[in-house]
C-alpha positions as CSV (number, residue, x, y, z in Angstrom):
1,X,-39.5,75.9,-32.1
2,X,-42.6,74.1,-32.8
3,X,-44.2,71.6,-30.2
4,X,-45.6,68.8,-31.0
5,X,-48.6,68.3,-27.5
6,X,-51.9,66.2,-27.1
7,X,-54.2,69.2,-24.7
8,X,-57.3,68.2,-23.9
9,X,-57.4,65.3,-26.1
10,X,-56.7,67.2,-29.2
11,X,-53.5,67.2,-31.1
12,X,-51.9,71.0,-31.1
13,X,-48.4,71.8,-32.5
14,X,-47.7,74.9,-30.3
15,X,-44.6,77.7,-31.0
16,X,-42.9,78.3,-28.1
17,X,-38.8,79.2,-27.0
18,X,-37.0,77.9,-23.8
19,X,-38.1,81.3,-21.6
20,X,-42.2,80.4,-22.8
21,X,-44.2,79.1,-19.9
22,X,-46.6,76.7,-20.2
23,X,-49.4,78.9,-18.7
24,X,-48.4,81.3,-21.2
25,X,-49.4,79.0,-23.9
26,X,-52.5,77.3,-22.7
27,X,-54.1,80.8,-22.0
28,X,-52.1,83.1,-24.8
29,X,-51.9,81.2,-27.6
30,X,-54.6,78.6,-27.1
31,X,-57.4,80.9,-25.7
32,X,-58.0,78.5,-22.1
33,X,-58.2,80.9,-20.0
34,X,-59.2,78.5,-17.0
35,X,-56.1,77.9,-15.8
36,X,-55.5,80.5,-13.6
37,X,-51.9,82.0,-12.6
38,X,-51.8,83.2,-8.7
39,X,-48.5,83.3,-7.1
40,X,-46.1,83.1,-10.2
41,X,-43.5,80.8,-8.1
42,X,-45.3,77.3,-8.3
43,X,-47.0,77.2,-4.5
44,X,-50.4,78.3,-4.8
45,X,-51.9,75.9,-6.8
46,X,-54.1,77.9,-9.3
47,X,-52.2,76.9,-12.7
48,X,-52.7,73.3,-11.7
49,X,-53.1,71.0,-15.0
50,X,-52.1,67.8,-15.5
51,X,-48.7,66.7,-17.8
52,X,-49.0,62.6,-18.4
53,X,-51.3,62.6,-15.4
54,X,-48.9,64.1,-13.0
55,X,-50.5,67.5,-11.4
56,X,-48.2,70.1,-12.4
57,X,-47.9,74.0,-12.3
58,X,-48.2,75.6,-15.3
59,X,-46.8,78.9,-14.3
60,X,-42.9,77.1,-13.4
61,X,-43.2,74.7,-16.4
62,X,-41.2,75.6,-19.9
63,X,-43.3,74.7,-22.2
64,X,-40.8,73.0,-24.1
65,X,-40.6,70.4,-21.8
66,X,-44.1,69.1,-22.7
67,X,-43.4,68.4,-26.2
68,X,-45.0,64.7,-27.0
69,X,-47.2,65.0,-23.8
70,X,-50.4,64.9,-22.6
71,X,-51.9,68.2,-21.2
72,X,-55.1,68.6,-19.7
73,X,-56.4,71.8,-18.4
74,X,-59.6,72.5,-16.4
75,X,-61.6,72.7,-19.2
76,X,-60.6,69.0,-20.5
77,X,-61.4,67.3,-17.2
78,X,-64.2,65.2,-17.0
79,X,-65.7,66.4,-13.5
80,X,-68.7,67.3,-13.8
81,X,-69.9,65.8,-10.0
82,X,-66.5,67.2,-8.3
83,X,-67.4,70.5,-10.0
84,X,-71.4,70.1,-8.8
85,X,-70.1,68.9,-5.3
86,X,-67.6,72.2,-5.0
87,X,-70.6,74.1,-5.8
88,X,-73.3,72.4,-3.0
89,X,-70.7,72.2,-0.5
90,X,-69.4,75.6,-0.5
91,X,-65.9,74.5,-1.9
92,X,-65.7,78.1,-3.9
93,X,-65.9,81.6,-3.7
94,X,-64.0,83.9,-5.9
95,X,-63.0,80.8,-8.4
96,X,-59.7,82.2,-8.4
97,X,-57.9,78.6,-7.2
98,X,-61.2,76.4,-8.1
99,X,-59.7,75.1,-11.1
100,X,-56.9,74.0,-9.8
101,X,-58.7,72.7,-6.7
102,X,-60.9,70.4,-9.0
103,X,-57.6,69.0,-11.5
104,X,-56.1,68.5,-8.2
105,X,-59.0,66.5,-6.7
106,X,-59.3,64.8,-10.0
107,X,-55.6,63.8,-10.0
108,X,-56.3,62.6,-6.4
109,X,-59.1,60.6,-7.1
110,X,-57.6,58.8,-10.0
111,X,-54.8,57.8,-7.7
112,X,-57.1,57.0,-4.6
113,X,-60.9,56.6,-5.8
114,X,-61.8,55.9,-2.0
115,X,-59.6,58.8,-0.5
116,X,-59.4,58.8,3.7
117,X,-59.4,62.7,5.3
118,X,-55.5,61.7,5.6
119,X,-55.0,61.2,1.6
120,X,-57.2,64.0,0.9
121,X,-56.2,66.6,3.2
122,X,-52.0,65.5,1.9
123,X,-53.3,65.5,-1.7
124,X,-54.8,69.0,-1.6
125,X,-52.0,71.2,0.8
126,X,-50.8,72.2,-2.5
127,X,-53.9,74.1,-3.5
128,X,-54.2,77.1,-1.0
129,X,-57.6,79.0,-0.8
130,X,-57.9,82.7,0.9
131,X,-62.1,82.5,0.2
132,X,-63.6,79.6,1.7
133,X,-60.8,78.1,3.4
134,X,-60.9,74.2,3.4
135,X,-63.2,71.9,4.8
136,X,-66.1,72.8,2.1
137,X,-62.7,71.3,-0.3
138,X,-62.7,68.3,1.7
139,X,-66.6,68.0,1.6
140,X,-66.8,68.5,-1.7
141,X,-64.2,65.6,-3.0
142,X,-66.1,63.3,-0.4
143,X,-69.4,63.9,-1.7
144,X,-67.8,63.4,-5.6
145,X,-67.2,59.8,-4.3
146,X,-70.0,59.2,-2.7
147,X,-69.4,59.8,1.3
C-alpha cells in the first residue's frame, strides 16, 4: 500500500504492508540511517523520532499507521546547540543512542523550554545509555538552554 507522510519536512509517499516497521522505512527505503535500532522491543530509546510531535519508537511502529503524519528523524531536527552541548559536555560516546537522546531532548524542550533536573531526568528515563551514563545528558540539555 502506498503512504502518503510529511518526513523531515518533505512530502514522501512511502510503500509499505502492515508487518513494515517504521524504522525499516526511514533507514531501508529512505536512506536515514540516523535513527538507530537497539533493543528491537521499544525500551532503549535509540529509534527515537518524532510522529506529530509525540517521541515515538520507530522500531514498534507499523508504518502504516503514520500515513498523513509528520515524521522527523535525527537528521530533520533543528539542534544544532543540543547537539554542540552533547558534544562539550561529554553527553556521547559510541553515538549508538545519541540520536535518540537529542529528538528526545528536543521533544522535551519543546514541551518545557526551562526544564527543572525533575522534568529532565522523567523526560529522558526512556533513552538508556551503556557509554557515558547520564549526567553529561543532563548537562548537556541544560547548557542547550542556557543554565
Amino acid at each position: 500500500m502506498t503512504l502518503h507522510v510529511r518526513v523531515n519536512g518533505t512530502a514522501r509517499d512511502i510503500n509499505a504492508g502492515p508487518e513494515v516497521r517504521l524504522i525499516d522505512v526511514l533507514r531501508d527505503q529512505l536512506g536515514l540511517t540516523g535513527t538507530k535500532e537497539g533493543c528491537s522491543v521499544g525500551v532503549c530509546g535509540a529509534c527515537s523520532v518524532l510522529v506529530d510531535g509525540e517521541v515515538m519508537s520507530a522500531c514498534l511502529l507499523p508504518a502504516v499507521l503514520v500515513d498523513g503524519m509528520d515524521v522527523t528523524t535525527i537528521e530533520g531536527v533543528a539542534a544544532e546547540r543540543l547537539e554542540e552541548a552533547f558534544i562539550t559536555e561529554g553527553g556521547f560516546q559510541c553515538g549508538i543512542c545519541t540520536p535518540g537522546q537529542i529528538v528526545s531532548a528536543v521533544a522535551l524542550l519543546m514541551a518545557h523550554p526551562r526544564p527543572s533536573d525533575a522534568e529532565i531526568s522523567d523526560w529522558m528515563t526512556g533513552n538508556l545509555c551503556r557509554c557515558t551514563g547520564y549526567r553529561g545528558i543532563e548537562r548537556a540539555i541544560k547548557k542547550a538552554v542556557g543554565e
